[in-house]
N, C-alpha and C positions, 0 to 999 in steps of 0.2 A: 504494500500500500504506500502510496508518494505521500499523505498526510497521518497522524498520529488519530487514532480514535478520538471522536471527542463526546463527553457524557456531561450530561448537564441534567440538573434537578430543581424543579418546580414545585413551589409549596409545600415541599417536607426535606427535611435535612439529607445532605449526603451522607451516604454509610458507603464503609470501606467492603462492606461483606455486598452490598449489592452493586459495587463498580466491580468487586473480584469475577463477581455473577454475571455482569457482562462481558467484563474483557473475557472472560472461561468462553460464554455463549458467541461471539463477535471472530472470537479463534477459528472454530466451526464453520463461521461464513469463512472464514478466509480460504480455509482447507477446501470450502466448496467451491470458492469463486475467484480463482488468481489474479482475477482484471478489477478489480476492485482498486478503486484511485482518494476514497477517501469515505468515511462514515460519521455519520452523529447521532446520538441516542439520546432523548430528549425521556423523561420521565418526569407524568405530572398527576400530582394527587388533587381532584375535580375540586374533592367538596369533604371536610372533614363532618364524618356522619358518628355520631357518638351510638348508634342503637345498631345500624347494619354493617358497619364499617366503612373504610374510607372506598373512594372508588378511584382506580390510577391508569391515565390513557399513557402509552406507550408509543414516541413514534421513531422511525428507523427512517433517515435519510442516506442511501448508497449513492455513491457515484461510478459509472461504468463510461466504459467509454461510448460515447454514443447518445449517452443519457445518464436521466436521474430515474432509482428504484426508492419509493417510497412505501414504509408500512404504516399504518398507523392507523393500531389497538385501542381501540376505547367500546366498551362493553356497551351496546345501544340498547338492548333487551334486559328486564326485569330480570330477569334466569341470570341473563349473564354478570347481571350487576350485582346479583347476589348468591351468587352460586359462589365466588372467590372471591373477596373483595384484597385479597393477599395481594399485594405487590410485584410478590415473587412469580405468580400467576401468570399474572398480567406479564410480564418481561418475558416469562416462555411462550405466552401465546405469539406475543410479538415477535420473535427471535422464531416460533415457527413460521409465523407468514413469510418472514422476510428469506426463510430456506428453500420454500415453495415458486417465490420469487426469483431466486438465482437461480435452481434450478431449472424455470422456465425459460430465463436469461441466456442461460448453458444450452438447453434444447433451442435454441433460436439459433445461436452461433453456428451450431452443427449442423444444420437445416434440420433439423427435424420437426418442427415448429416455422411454419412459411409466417414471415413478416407482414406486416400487412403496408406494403408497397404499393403506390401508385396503379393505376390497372394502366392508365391508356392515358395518352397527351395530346390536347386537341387546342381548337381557336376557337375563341369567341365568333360566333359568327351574326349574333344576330342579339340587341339587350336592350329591355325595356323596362328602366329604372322606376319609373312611373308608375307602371303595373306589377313589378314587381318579379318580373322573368328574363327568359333569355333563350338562345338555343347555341348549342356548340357542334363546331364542325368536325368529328372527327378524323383521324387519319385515312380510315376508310371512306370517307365522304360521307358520311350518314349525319343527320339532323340531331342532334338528342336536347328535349327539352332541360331548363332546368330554372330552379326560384330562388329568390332572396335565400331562404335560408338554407338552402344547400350549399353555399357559398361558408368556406370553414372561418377564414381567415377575419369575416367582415366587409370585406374590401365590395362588395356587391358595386357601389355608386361609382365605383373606380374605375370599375372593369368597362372594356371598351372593344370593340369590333378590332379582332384580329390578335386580341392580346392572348400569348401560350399560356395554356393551363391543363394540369393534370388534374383529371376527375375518377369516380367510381360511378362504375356504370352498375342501374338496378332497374327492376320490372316497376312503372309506373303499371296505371289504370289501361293507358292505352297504347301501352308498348314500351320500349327501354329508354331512360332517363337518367339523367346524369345526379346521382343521388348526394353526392362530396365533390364539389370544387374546391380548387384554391389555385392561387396565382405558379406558375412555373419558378423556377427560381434556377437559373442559371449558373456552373460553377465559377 
């Protein structure tokens, strides 16, 4: 890892027995995930409950190359909230997800898991800001409609006849439609 683990603690004191508990648990990723460029482990107790006990979100920031892998535990359901209100709990569940995480990171690198890449590169051919659409030209010369909110980036008002953009193509109502735009982006 190019940076030091970093652990920080929120609304209850640090202990030396639960930074051991990470750095132990955080080893584990590392053994699983060699591309790993940096982590931080943010632990925070919600709300001090004196009858069910406390309740503690846990969040895991990785960094890979490529991107950021985020976990982050916090008990949403009644069950969950009080089936463990332990700490120690909460840090395994998190430290599970974020396992589940790399390894799907790892299945990616390998192809075994298809990225979800661009489908097809096309031109604006035709946009009517006003109402709110457009249609795009593909490569193959086909039509494909498409609306304000298919457009990922925002940039809908921007876009203009002829400008490149990679889209996903999907079954509209009355045939195939450009379901995710966004602007091309050249290297």
């Amino acid at each position: 890892m190019q940076q030091p683990l970093e652990i920080a603690f929120h609304n209850l004191d640090s202990s030396p027995a639960l930074e051991v508990e990470i750095r132990e648990r955080f080893a584990r990723l590392e053994k699983l995930c060699d591309r790993l460029t940096a982590c931080r482990v943010s632990v925070e107790a919600l709300h001090n409950q004196h009858r069910t006990g406390n309740v503690y979100e846990v969040h895991i920031d990785m960094l890979v190359p490529g991107g950021e892998l985020v976990v982050s535990r916090a008990p949403h359901k009644a069950k969950e909230k009080y089936a463990s209100p332990d700490v120690r709990a909460s840090i395994r569940d998190a430290f599970r997800a974020a396992e589940r995480q790399l390894k799907k990171y790892n299945r990616q690198l390998t192809g075994e898991i298809k990225r979800h890449e661009p489908e097809f590169f096309g031109r604006v051919a035709e946009i009517h800001p006003e109402k709110d659409w457009g249609y795009l030209l593909s490569k193959e010369g086909a039509l494909l409609y498409f609306n304000r909110s298919a457009v990922l980036d925002g940039s809908f008002d921007q876009l203009a006849p002829g400008d490149a953009v990679d889209y996903v193509q999907g079954d509209g109502e009355t045939g195939p439609t450009a379901v995710k735009v966004w602007r091309k982006t050249f290297p």
